[in-house]
C-alpha positions in Angstrom: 50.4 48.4 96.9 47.2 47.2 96.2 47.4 43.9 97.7 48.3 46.0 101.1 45.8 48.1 100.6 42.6 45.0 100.5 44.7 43.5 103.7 45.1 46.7 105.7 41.1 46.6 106.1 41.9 43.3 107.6 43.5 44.6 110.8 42.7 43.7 114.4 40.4 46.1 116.0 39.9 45.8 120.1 36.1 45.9 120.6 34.5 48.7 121.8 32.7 49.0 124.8 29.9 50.8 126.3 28.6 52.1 129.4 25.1 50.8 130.7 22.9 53.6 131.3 21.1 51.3 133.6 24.2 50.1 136.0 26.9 51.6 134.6 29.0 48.7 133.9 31.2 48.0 130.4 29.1 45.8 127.6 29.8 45.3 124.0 27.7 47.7 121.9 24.0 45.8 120.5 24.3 43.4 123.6 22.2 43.1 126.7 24.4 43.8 129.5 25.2 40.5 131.7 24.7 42.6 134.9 21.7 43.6 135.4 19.8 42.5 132.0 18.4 45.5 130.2 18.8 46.0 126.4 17.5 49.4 124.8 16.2 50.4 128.4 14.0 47.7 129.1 14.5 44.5 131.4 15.5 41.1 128.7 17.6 39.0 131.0 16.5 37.7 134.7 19.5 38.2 136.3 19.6 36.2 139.6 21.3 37.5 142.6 24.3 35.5 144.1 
């Protein structure tokens, strides 16, 4: 029982995502979105349009 216990915390979890309050898109949580750049509401990334 034990032994199940330590590898239950091992499970697979799908990674959560997050809206961008700047465009609205899906980002993983503590990352700068790839769209349009902004972290923490202000501009990180230059993000050049195609």
């Amino acid at each position: 029982m034990r032994l199940r216990t330590r590898k239950a915390a091992n499970a697979w979890h799908a990674a959560k995502l997050a809206k961008c309050p700047q465009c609205g898109a899906a980002v993983l949580s503590h990352t700068a979105c790839p769209s349009c750049g902004h972290y923490k509401g202000r501009q990180v990334l230059t993000i050049e349009a195609q």
